[in-house]
N, CA, C and O atoms as CSV, one atom per row, in Angstrom:
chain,resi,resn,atom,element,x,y,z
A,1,UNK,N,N,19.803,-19.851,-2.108
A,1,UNK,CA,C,18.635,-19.980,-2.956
A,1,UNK,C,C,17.353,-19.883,-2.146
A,1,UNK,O,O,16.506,-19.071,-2.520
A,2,UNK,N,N,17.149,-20.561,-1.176
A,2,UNK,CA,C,15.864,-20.586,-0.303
A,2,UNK,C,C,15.866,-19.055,0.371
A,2,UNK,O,O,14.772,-18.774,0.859
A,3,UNK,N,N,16.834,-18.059,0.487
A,3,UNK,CA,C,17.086,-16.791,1.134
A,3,UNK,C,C,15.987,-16.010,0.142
A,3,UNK,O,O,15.001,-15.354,0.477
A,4,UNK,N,N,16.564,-16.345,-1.368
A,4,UNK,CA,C,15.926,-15.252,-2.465
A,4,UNK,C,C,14.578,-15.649,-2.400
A,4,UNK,O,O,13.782,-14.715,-2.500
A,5,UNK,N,N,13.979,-17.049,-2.224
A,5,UNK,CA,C,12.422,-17.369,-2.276
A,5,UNK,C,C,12.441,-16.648,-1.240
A,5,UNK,O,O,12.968,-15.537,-1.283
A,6,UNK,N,N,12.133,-16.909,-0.626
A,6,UNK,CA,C,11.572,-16.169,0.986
A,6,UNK,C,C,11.566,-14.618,0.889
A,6,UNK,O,O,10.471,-14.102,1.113
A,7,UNK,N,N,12.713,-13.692,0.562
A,7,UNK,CA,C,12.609,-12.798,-0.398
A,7,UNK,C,C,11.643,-12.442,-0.992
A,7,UNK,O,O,11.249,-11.290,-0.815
A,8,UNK,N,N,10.957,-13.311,-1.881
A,8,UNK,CA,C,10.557,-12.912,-3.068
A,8,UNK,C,C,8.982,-13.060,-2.739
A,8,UNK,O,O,8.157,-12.201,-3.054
A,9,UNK,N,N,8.690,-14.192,-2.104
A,9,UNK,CA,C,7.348,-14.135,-1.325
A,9,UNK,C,C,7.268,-12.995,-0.498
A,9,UNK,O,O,6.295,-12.246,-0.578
A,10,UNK,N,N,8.204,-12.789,0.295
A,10,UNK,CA,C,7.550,-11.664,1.446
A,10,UNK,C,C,8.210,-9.891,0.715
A,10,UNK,O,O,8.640,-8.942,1.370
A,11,UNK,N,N,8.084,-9.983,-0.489
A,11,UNK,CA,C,8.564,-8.613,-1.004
A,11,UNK,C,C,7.960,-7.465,-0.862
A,11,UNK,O,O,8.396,-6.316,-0.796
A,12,UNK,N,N,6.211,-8.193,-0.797
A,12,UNK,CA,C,5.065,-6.938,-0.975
A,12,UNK,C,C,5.620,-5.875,0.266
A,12,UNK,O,O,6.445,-5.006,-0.017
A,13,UNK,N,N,5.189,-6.000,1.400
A,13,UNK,CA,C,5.605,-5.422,2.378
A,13,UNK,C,C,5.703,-6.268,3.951
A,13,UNK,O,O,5.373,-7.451,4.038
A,14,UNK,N,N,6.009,-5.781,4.681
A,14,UNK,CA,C,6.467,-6.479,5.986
A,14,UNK,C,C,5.184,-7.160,6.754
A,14,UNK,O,O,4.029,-6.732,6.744
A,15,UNK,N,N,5.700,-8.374,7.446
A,15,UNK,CA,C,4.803,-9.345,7.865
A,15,UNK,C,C,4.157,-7.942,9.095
A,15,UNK,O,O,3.008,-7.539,8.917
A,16,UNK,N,N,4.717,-7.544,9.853
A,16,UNK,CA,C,3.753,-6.621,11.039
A,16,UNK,C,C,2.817,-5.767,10.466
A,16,UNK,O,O,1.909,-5.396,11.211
A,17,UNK,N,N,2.823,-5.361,9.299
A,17,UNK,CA,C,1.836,-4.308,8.573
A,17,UNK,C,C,0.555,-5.234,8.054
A,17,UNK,O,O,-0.631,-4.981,8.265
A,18,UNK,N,N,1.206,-6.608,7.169
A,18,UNK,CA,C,-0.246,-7.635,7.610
A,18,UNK,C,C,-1.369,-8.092,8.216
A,18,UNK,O,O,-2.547,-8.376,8.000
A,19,UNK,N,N,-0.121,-8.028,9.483
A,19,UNK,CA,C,-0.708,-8.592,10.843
A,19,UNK,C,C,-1.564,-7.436,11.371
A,19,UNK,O,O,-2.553,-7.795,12.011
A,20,UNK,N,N,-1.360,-6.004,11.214
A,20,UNK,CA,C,-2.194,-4.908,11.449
A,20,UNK,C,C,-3.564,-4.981,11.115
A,20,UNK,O,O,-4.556,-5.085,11.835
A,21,UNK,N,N,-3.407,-4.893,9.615
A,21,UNK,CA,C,-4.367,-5.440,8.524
A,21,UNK,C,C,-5.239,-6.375,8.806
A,21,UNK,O,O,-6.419,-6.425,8.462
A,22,UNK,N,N,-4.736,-6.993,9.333
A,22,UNK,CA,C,-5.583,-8.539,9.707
A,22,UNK,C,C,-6.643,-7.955,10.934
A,22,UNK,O,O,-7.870,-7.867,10.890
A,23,UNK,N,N,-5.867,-7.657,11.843
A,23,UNK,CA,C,-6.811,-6.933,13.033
A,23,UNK,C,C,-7.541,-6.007,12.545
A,23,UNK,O,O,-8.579,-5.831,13.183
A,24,UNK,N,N,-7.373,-5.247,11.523
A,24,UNK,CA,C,-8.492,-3.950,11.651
A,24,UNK,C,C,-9.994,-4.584,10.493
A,24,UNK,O,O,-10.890,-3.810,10.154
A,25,UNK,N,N,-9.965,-5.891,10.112
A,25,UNK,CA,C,-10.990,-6.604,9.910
A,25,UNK,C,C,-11.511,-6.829,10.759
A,25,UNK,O,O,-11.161,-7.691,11.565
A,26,UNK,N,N,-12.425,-6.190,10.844
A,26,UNK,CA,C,-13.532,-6.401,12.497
A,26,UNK,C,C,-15.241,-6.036,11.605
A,26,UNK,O,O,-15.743,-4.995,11.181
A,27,UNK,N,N,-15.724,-7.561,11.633
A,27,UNK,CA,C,-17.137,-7.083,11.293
A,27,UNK,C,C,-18.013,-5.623,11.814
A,27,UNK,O,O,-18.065,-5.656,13.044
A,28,UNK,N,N,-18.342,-5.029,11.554
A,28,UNK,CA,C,-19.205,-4.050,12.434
A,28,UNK,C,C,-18.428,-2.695,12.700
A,28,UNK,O,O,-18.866,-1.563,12.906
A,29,UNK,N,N,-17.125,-3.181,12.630
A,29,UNK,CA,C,-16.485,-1.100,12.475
A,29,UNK,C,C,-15.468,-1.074,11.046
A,29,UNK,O,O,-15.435,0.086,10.635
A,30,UNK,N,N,-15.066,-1.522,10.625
A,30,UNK,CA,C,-14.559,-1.603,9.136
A,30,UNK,C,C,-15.226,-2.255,8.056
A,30,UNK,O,O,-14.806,-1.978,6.933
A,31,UNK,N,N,-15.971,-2.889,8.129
A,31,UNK,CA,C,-17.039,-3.934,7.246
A,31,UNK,C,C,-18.360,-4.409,7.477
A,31,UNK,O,O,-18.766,-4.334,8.637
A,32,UNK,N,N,-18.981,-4.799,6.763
A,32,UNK,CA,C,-19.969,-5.318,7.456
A,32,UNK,C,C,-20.884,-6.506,6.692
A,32,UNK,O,O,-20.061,-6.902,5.866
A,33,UNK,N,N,-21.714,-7.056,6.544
A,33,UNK,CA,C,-22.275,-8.377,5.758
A,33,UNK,C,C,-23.650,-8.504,6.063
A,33,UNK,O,O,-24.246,-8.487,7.141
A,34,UNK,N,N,-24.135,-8.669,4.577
A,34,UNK,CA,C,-25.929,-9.122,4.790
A,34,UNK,C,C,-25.728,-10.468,3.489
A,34,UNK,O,O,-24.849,-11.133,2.940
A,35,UNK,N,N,-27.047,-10.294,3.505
A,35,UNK,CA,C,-27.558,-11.251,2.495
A,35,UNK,C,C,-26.835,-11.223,1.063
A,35,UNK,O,O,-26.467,-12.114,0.299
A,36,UNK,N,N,-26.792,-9.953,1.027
A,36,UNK,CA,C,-26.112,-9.836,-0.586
A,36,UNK,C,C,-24.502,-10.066,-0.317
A,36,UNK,O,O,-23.828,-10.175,-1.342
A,37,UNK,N,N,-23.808,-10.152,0.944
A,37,UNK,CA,C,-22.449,-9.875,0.896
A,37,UNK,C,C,-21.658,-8.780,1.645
A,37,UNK,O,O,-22.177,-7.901,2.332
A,38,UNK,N,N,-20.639,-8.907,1.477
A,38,UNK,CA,C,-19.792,-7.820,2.400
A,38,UNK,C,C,-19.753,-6.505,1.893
A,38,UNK,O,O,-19.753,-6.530,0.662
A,39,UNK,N,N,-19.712,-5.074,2.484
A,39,UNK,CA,C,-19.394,-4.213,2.190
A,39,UNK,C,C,-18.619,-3.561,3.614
A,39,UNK,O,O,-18.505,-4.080,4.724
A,40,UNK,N,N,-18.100,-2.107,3.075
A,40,UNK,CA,C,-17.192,-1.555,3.935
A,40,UNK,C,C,-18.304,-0.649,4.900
A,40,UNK,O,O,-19.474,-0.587,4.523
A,41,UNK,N,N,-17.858,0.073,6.212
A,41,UNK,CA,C,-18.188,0.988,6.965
A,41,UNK,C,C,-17.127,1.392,7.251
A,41,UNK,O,O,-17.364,1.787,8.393
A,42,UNK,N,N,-15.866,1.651,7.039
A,42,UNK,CA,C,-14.476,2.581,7.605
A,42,UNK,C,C,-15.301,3.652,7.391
A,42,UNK,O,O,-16.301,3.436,6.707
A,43,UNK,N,N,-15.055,5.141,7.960
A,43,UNK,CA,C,-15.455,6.212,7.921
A,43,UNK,C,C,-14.265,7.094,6.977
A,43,UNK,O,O,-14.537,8.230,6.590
A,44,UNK,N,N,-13.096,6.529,6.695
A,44,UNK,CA,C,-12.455,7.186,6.558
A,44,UNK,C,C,-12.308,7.683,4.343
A,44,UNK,O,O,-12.748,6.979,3.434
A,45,UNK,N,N,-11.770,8.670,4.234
A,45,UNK,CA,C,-12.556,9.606,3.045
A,45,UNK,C,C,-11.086,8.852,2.395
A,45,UNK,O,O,-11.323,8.518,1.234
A,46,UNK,N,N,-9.739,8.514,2.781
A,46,UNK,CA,C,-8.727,8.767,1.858
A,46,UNK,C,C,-8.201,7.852,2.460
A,46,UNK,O,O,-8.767,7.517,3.501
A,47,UNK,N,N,-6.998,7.134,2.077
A,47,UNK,CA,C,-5.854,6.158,2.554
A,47,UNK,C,C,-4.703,6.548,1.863
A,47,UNK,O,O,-4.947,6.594,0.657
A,48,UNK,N,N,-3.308,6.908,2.186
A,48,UNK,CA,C,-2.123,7.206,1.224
A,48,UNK,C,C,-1.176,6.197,1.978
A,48,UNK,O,O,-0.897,6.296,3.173
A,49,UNK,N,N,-0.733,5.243,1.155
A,49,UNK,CA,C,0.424,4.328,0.890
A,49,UNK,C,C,1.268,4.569,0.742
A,49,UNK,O,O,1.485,4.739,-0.458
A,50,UNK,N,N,2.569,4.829,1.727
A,50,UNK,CA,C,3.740,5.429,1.827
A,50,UNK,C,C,4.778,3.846,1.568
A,50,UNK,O,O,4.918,3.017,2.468
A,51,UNK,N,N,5.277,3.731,0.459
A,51,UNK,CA,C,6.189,2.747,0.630
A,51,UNK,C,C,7.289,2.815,-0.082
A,51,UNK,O,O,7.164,3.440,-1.135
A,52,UNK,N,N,8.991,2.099,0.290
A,52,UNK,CA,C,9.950,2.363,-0.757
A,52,UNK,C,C,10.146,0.936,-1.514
A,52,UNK,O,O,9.615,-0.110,-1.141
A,53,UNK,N,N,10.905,1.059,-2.517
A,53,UNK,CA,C,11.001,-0.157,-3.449
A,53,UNK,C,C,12.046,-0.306,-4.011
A,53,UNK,O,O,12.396,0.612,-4.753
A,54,UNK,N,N,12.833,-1.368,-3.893
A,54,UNK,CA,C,14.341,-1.335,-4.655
A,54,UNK,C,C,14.725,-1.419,-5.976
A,54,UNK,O,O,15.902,-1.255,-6.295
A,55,UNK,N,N,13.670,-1.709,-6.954
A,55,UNK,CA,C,13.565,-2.039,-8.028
A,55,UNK,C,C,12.746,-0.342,-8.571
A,55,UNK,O,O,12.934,0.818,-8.204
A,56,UNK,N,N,11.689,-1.068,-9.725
A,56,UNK,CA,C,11.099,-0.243,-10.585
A,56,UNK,C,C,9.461,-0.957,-10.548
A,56,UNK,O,O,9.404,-1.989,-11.217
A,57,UNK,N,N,8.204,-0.575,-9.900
A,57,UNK,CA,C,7.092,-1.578,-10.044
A,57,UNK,C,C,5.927,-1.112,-9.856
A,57,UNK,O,O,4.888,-1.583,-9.393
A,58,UNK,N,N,6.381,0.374,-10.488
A,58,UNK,CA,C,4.617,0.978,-10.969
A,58,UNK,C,C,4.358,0.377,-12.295
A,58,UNK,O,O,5.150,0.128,-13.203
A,59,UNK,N,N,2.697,0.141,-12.191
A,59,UNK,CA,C,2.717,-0.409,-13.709
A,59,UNK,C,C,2.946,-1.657,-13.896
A,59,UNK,O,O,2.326,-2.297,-14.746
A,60,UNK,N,N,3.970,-2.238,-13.044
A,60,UNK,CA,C,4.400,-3.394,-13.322
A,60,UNK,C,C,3.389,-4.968,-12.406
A,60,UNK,O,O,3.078,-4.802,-11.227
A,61,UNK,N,N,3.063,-6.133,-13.013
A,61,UNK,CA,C,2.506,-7.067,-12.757
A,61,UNK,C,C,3.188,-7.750,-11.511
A,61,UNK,O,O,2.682,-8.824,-11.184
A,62,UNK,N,N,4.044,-7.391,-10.910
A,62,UNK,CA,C,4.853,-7.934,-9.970
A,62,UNK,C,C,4.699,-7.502,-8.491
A,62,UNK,O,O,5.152,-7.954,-7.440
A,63,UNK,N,N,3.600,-6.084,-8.909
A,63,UNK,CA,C,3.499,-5.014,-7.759
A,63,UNK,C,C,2.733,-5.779,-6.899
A,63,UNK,O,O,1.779,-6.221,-7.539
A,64,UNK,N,N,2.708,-6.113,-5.842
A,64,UNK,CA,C,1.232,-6.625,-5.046
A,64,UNK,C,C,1.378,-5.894,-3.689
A,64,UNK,O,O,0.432,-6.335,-3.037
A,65,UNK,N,N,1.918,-5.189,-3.065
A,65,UNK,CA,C,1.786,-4.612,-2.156
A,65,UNK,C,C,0.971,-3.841,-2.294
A,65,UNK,O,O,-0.171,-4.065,-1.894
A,66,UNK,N,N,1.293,-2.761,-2.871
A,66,UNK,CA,C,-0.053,-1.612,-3.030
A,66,UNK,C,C,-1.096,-1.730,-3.134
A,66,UNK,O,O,-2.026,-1.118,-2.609
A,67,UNK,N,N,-1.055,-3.183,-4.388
A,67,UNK,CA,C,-2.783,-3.540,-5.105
A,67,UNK,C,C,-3.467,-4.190,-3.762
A,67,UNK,O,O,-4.609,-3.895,-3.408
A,68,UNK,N,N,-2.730,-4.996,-3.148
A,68,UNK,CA,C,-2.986,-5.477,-1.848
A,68,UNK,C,C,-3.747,-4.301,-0.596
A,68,UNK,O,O,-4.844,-4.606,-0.128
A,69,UNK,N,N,-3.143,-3.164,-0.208
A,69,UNK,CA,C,-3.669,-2.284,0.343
A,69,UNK,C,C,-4.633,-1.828,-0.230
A,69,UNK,O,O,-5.465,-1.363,0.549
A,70,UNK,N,N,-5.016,-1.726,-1.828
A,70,UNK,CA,C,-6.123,-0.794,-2.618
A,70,UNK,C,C,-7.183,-1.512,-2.543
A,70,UNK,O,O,-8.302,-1.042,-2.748
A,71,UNK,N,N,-6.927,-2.948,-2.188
A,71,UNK,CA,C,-7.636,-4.082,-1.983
A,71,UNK,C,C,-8.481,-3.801,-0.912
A,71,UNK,O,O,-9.694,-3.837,-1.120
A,72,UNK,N,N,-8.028,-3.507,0.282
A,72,UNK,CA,C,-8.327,-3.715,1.290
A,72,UNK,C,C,-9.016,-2.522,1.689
A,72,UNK,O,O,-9.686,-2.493,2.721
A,73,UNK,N,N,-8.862,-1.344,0.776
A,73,UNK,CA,C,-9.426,0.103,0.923
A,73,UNK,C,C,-10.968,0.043,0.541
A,73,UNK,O,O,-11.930,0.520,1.143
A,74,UNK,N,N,-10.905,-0.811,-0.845
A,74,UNK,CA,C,-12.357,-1.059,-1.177
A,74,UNK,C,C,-12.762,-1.961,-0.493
A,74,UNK,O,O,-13.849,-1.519,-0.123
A,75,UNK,N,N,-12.629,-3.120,0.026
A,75,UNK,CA,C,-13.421,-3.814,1.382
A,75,UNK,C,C,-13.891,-2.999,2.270
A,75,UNK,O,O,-15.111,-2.958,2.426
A,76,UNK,N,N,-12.747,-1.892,3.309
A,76,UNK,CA,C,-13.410,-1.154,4.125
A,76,UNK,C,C,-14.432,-0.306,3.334
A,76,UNK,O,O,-15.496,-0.203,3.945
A,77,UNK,N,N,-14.407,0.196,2.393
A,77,UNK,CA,C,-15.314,1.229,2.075
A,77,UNK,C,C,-14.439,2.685,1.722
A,77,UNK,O,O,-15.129,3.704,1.732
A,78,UNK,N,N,-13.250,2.815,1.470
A,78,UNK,CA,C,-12.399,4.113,1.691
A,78,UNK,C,C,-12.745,4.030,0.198
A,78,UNK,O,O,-12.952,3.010,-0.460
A,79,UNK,N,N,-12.774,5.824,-0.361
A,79,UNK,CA,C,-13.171,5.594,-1.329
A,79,UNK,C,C,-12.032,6.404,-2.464
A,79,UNK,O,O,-12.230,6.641,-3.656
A,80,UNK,N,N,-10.976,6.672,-1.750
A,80,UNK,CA,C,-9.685,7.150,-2.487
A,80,UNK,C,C,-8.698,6.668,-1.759
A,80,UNK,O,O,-8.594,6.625,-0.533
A,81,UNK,N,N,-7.590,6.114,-3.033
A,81,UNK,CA,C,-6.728,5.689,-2.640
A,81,UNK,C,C,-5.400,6.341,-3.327
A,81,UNK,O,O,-5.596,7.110,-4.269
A,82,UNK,N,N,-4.329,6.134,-2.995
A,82,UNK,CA,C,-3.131,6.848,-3.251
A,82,UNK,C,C,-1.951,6.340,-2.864
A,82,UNK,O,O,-1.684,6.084,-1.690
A,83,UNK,N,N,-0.987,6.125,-4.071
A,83,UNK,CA,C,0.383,5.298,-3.139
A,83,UNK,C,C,1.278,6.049,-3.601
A,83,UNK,O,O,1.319,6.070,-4.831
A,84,UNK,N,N,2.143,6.787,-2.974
A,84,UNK,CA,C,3.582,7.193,-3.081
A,84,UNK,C,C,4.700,6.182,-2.349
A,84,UNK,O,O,4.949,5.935,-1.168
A,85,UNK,N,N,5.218,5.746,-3.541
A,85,UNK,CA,C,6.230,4.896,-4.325
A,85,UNK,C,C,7.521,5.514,-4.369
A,85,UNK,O,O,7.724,6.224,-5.354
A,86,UNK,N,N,8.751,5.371,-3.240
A,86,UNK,CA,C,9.900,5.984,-3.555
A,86,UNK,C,C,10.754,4.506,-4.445
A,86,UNK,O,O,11.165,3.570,-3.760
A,87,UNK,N,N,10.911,4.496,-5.902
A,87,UNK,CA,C,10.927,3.359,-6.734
A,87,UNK,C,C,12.596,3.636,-7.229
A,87,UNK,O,O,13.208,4.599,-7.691
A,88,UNK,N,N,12.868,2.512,-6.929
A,88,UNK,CA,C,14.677,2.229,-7.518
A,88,UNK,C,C,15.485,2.966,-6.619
A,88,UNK,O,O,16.233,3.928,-6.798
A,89,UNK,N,N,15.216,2.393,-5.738
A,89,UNK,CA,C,16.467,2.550,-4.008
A,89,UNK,C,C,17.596,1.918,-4.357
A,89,UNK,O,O,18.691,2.209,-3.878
A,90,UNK,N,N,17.328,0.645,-5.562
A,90,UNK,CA,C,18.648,-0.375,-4.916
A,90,UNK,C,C,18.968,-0.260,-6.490
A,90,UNK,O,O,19.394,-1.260,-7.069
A,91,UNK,N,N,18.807,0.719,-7.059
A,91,UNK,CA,C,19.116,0.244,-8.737
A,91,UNK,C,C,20.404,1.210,-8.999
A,91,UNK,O,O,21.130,0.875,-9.935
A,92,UNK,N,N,20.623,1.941,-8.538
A,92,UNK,CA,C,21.730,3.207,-8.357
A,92,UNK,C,C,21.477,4.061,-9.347
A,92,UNK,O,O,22.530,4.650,-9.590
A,93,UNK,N,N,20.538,4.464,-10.109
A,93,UNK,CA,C,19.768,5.014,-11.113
A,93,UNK,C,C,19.763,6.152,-11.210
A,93,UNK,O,O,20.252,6.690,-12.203
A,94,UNK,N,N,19.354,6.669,-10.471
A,94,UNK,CA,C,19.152,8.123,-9.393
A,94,UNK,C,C,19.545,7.652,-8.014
A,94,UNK,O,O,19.321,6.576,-7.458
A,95,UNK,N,N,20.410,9.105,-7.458
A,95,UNK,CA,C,20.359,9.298,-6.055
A,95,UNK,C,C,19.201,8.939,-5.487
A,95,UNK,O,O,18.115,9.173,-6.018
A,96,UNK,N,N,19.332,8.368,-4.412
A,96,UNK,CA,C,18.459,7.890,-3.038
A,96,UNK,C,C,17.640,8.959,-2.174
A,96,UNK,O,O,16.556,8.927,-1.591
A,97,UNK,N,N,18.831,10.104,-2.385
A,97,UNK,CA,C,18.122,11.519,-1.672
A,97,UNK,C,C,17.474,12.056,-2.299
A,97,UNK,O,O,16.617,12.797,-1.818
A,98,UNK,N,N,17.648,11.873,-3.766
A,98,UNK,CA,C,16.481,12.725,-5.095
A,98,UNK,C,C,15.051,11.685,-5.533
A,98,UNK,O,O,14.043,11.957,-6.186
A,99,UNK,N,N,15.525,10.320,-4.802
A,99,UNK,CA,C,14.620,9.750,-5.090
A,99,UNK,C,C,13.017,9.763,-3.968
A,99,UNK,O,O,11.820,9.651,-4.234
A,100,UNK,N,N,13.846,9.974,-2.590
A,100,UNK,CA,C,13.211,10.304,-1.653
A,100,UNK,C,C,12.419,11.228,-1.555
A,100,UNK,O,O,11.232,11.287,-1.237
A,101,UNK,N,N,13.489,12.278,-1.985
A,101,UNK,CA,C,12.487,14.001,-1.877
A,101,UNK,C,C,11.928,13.785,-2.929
A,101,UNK,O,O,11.286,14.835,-2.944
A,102,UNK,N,N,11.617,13.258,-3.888
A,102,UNK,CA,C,10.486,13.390,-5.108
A,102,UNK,C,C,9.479,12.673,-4.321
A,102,UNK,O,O,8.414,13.158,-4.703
A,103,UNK,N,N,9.224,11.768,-3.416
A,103,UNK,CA,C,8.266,10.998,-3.212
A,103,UNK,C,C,7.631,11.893,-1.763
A,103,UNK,O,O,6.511,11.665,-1.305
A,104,UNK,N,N,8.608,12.942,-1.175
A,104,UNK,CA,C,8.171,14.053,-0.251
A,104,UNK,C,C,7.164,14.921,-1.230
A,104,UNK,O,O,5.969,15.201,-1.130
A,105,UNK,N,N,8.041,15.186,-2.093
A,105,UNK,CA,C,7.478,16.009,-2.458
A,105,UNK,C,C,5.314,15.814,-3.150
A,105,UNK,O,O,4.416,16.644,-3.290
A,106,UNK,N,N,5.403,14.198,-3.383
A,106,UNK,CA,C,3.822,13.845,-3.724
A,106,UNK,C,C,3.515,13.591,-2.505
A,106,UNK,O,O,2.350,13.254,-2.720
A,107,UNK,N,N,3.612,13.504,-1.608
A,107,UNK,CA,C,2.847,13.241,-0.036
A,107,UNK,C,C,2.544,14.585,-0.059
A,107,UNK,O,O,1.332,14.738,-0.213
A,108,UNK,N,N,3.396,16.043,0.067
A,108,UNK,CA,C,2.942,17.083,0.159
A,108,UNK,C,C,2.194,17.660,-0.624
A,108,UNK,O,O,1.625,18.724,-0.382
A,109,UNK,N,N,2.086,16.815,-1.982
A,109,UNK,CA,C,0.594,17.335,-2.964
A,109,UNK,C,C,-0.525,16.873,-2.364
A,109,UNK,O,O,-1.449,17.496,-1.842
A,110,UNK,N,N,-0.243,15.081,-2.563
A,110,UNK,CA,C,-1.408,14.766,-1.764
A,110,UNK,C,C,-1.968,15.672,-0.481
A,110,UNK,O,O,-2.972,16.381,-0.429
A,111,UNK,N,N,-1.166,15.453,0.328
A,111,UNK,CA,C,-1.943,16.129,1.716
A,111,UNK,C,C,-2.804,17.309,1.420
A,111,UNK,O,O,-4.002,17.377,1.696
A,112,UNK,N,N,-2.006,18.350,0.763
A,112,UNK,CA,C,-3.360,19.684,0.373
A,112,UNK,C,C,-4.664,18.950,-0.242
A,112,UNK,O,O,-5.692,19.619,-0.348
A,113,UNK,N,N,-4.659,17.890,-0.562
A,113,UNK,CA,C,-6.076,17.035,-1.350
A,113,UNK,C,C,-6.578,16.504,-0.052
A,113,UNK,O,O,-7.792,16.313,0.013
A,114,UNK,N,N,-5.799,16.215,1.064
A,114,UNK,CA,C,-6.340,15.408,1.960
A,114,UNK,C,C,-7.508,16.031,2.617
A,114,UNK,O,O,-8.133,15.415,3.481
């Protein structure tokens, strides 16, 4: 039982990608703050969110990984965001390999946008 909590808290995505996250908050090259409040300075035009998921959780209220990164896109200042979602790995729904190459296949749309 305490396996599935722990689970279920750390579902969004992995504690080292956090911990990344955490470091690239640096007043003065990703953000910055006056009187009115924080805004972003990242330079960067786009961010794409590559992640897989064992379930089903576009759409869905349960998602917080992504919203978490989209989060953090508008703090820096990035002003497009994009997540490709390889969704229902662990559901046996669809093949794993058809589920994969569909989610190749939107990275390679995206990128011509990039």
């Amino acid at each position: 039982y305490s396996r599935r909590i722990s689970r279920h808290e750390n579902r969004f995505f992995p504690a080292l990608l956090k911990v990344y996250i955490e470091n690239l908050c640096v007043e003065g090259i990703t953000f910055g703050c006056n009187e009115t409040g924080c805004f972003g300075t990242c330079k960067a035009d786009q961010l794409i969110y590559l992640t897989t998921r064992g379930g089903f959780y576009n759409d869905n209220p349960m998602e917080m990984g992504s919203r978490y990164i989209w989060a953090m896109c508008d703090f820096f200042g990035i002003p497009r965001y994009d997540c490709v979602a390889g969704d229902g790995l662990d559901t046996g729904v669809r093949p794993v390999e058809e589920i994969l190459e569909d989610a190749k296949k939107e990275i390679d749309r995206l990128l011509t946008e990039f």
